[in-house]
C-alpha positions in Angstrom: 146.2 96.0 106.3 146.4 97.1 102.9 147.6 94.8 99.5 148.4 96.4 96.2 148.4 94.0 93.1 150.7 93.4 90.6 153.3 95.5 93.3 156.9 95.0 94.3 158.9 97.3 96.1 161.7 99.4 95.1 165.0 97.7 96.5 165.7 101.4 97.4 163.2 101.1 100.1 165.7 99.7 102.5 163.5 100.5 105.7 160.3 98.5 106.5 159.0 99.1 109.8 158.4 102.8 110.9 156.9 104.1 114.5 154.3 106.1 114.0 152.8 106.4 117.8 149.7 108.6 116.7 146.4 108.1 116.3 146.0 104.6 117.8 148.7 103.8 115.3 151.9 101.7 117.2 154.0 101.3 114.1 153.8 100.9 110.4 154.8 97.7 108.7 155.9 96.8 104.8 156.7 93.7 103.5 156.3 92.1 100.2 153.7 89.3 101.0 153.7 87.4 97.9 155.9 88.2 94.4 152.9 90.2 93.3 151.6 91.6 96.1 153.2 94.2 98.4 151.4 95.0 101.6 151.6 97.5 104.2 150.2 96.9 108.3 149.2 99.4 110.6 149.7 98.3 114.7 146.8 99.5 115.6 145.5 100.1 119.5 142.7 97.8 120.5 140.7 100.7 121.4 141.5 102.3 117.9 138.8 103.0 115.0 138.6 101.6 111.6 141.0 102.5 108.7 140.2 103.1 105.6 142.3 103.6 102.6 141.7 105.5 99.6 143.1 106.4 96.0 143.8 110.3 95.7 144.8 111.0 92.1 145.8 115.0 92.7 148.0 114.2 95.6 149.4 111.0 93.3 149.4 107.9 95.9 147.3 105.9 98.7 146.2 108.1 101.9 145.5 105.8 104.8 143.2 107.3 107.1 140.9 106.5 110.3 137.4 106.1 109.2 135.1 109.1 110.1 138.6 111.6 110.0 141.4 111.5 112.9 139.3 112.7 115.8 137.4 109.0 115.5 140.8 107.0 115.5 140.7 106.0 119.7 137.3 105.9 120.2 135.9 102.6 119.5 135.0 100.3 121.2 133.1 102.1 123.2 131.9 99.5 125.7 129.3 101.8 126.9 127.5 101.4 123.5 128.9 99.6 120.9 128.2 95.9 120.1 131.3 95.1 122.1 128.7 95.6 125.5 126.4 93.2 124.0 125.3 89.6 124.8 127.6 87.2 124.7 127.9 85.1 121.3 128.6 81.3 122.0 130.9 79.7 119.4 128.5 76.6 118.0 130.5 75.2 115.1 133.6 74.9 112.9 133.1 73.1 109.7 135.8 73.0 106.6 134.2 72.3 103.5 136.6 72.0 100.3 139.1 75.1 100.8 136.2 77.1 102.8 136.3 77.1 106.6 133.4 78.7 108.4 133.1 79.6 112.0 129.4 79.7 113.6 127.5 81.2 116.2 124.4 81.8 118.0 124.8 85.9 117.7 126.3 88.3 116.0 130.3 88.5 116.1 132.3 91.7 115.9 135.8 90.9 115.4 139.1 92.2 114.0 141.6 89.7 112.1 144.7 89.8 110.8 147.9 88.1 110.8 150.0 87.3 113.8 153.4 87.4 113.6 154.5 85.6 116.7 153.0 82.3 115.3 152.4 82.8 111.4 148.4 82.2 111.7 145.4 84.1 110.8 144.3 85.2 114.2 140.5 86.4 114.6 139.5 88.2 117.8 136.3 87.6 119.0 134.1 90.0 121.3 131.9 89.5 123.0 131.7 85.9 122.8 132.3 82.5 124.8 133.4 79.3 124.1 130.6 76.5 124.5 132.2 73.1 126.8 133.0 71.3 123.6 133.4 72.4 119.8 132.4 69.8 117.0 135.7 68.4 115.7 135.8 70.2 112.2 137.4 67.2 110.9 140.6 68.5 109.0 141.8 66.5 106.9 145.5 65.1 106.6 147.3 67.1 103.6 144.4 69.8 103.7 144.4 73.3 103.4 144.3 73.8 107.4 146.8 72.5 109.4 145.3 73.2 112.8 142.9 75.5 114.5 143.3 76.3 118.2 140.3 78.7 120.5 141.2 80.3 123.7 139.3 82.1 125.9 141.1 85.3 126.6 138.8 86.6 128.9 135.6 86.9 130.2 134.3 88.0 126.5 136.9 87.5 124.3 137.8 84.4 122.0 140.3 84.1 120.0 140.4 81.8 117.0 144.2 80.8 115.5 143.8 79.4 111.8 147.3 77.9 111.1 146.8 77.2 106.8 149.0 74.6 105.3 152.2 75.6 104.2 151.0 75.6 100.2 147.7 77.8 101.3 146.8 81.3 102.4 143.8 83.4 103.9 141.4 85.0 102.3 138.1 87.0 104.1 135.8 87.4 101.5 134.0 89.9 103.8 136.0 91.3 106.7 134.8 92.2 109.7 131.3 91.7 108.4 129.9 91.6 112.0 127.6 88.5 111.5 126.9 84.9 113.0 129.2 83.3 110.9 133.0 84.2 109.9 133.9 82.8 106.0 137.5 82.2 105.5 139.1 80.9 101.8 142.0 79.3 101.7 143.4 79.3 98.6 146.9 77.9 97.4 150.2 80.3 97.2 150.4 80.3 93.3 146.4 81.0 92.7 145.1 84.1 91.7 142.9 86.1 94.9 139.4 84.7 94.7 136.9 87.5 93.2 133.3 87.7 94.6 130.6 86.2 92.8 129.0 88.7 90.1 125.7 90.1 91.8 122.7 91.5 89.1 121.0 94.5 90.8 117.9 94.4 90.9 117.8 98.3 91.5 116.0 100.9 89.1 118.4 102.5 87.1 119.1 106.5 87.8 117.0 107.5 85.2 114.1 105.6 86.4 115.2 107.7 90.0 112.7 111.0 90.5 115.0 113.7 89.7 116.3 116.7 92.5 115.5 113.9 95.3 117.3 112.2 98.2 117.7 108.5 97.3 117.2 106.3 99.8 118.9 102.5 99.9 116.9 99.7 101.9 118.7 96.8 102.5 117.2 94.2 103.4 120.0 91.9 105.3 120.6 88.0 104.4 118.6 85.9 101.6 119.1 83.2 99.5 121.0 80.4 101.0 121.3 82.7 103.9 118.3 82.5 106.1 120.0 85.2 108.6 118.4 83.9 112.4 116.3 81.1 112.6 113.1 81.8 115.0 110.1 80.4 117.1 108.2 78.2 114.6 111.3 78.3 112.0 110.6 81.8 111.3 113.4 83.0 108.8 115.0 86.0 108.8 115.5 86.9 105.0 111.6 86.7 104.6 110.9 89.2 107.6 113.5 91.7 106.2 112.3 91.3 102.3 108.6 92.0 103.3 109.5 95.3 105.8 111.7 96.5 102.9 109.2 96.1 100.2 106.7 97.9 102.2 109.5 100.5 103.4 110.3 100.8 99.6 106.7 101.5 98.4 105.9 104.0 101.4 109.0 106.4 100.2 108.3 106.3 96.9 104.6 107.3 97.7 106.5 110.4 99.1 108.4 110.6 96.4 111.4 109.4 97.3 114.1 107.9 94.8 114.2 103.9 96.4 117.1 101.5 95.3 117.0 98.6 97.2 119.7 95.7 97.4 117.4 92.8 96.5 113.6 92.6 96.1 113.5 88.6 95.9 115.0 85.7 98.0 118.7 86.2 96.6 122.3 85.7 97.9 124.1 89.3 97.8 127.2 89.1 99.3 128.1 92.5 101.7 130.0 94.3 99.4 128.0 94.4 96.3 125.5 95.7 98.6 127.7 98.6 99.5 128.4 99.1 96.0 124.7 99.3 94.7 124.8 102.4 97.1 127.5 104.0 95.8 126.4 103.7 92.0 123.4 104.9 92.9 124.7 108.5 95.0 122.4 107.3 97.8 121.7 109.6 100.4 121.4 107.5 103.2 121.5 103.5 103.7 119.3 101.2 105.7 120.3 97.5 106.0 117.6 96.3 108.2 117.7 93.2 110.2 115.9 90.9 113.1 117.9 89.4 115.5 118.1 86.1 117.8 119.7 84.9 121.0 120.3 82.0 122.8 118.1 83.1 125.9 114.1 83.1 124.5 113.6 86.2 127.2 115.7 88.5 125.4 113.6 91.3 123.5 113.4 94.6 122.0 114.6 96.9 119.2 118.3 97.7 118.6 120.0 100.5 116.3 123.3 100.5 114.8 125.8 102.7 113.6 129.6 103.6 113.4 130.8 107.2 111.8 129.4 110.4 113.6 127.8 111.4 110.7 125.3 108.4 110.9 124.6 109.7 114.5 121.3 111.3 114.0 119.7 108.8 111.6 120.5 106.2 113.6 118.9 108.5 116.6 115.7 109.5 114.6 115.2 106.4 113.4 115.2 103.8 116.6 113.0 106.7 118.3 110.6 106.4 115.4 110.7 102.6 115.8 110.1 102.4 119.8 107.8 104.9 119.9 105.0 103.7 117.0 105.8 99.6 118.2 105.9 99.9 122.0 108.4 97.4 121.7 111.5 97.4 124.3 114.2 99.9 123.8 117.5 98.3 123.8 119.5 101.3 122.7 121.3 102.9 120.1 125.3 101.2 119.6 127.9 102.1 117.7 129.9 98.7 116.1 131.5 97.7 112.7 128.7 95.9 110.7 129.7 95.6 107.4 127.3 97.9 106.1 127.7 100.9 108.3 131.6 100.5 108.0 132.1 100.6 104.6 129.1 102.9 103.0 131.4 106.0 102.3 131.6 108.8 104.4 129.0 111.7 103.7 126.3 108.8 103.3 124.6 108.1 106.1 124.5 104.5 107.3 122.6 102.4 109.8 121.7 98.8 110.7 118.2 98.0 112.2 117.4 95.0 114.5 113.5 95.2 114.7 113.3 92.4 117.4 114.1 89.1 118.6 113.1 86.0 116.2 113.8 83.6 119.0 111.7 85.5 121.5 108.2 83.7 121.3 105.7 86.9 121.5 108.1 89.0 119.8 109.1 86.5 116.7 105.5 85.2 116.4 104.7 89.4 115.9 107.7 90.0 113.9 105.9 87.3 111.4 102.4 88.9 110.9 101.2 91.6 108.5 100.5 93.6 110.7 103.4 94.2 112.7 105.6 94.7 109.9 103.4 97.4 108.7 103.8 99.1 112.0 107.3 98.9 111.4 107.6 99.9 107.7 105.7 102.9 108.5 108.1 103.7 111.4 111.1 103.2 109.3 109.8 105.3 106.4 108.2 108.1 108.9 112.0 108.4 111.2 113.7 108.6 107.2 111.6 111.6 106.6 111.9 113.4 109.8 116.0 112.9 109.5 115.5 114.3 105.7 113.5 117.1 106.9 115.8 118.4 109.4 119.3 118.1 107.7 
């Protein structure tokens, strides 16, 4: 789905639905969704890839296009290795708070969302994930911004989630398809202006403070601020776990002599995209978001690796071997899926997403905590960027 701003359409554009039957692609929709917004919908395959749309000022208009180029557009999920094979994430809570609805869970959720036509809600699709016996009543109130919210179990690991908005309000998703534990969703009134992200301050060098002629290297570290990320044995948090690798991450490259921008060196909020965008300013190389995990079942262990475009392939490959090989720790593969961060870097800048263990598993969250693990890891992550570097 695409919106322009401040868009009608020409009334000489008489047809609005065209089939397009390539590509993943069922059909192509236009509509004008609101008196200054015209949209256009793409009927997309369940089994089709991400799209991505861009301004192209020589050609003079909007190219829509499947993320990673054409040959990517049918081939995700891949239940043999994205995070669509994973464990199951068990819905936990739905709470409305002022015009902000958020939907919780115990693991991460990849999703898609959209509009459905048949009922005029804001469906999210949910995989994999269960529904627990009984969800806390969110409590909507009478005259609210959400009318009703119905969950159904499609199958074995899908869930899907029908927001109906009142008939004054609409949907925003502040960060689509983020790929997290928790799904944020504005409503906002008809007749008010699209909510804009809250303004982010880099902490990042600037490019002249950046050693000239090298690659520079983004480390993300994931969550932060009033986002603790998972929650561990002994109420270990995972915004500290991921600030302290990164730091050390951050200070090993530059002893290298790497160029190092990294996406927050304190206990900050930083929503997804400004992340992304911190990248892009700074004509990174490569991207890291790096991450712990946590699951409902203590036993559950090991060291995950994610990715999405082919072109992330081999850093994502490099790395996780780097990672398994100087820890010990269990290999629980490399996946392709649609975090935030690997889906929207741009293409041509290599993106992964590191989950260095299991908070919730006791020996492996109570090592996840010390000193001396996370050095173990920092030097693994900075050794597999260098080796990947190396052999371009």
């Amino acid at each position: 789905m695409v919106d322009f701003l401040q868009t009608s359409l020409s009334s000489a554009l008489t047809q609005r639905a065209y089939t397009i039957n390539r590509l993943g692609v069922s059909r192509l929709r236009i509509g004008q969704f609101e008196p200054t917004v015209a949209r256009v919908v793409l009927d997309v395959d369940p089994s089709s890839s991400d799209w991505e749309a861009r301004y192209d000022p020589q050609r003079g208009g909007i190219w829509i296009q499947p993320a990673g180029g054409g040959m990517q557009a049918s081939l995700l999920p891949d239940t043999n290795a994205s995070g669509a094979s994973g464990p199951l994430a068990t819905l936990q809570s739905v709470q409305l708070q002022g015009n902000q609805l958020t939907i919780s869970a115990d693991g991460f959720m990849f999703y898609r969302a959209g509009w459905d036509p048949d009922s005029g809600g804001y469906r999210i699709s949910v995989a994999p994930a269960r529904l627990p016996q009984s969800l806390p009543d969110p409590g909507l109130p009478a005259n609210g911004p959400v009318a009703r919210i119905r969950f159904v179990q499609e199958d074995e690991r899908t869930v899907s989630i029908l927001v109906q908005p009142s008939e004054e309000f609409n949907v925003f998703e502040p960060n689509p398809g983020q790929g997290s534990r928790r799904i944020t969703l504005q409503l906002q009134p008809l007749n008010a202006p699209l909510p804009m992200a809250q303004p982010q301050v880099s902490p990042s060098p600037q490019p002249g403070q950046l050693p000239v002629g090298r690659p520079v290297i983004v480390i993300d570290a994931g969550h932060g601020g009033r986002d603790p990320g998972a929650i561990g044995v002994d109420g270990i948090q995972e915004k500290h776990i991921t600030l302290s690798i990164s730091k050390q991450v951050q200070q090993l490259l530059q002893e290298r002599g790497y160029g190092v921008v990294m996406t927050r060196t304190d206990d900050r909020e930083i929503l997804l995209q400004p992340r992304v965008d911190i990248a892009v300013q700074a004509n990174a190389t490569l991207l890291v978001s790096i991450h712990a995990n946590a699951l409902d079942r203590s036993s559950v262990h090991g060291i995950e690796t994610y990715y999405l475009r082919p072109d992330s392939a081999e850093l994502a490959a490099t790395l996780h071997r780097s990672l398994v090989r100087a820890t010990g720790a269990a290999d629980r593969g490399v996946r392709r899926a649609r975090f935030f961060m690997v889906r929207e870097t741009p293409t041509g800048m290599p993106s992964v997403l590191l989950e260095l263990g299991y908070l919730t598993n006791p020996t492996e969250g109570r090592k996840l905590s010390t000193a001396e693990y996370q050095a173990i890891l920092s030097r693994a992550i900075a050794d597999g960027i260098e080796a990947f570097l190396r052999n371009r």
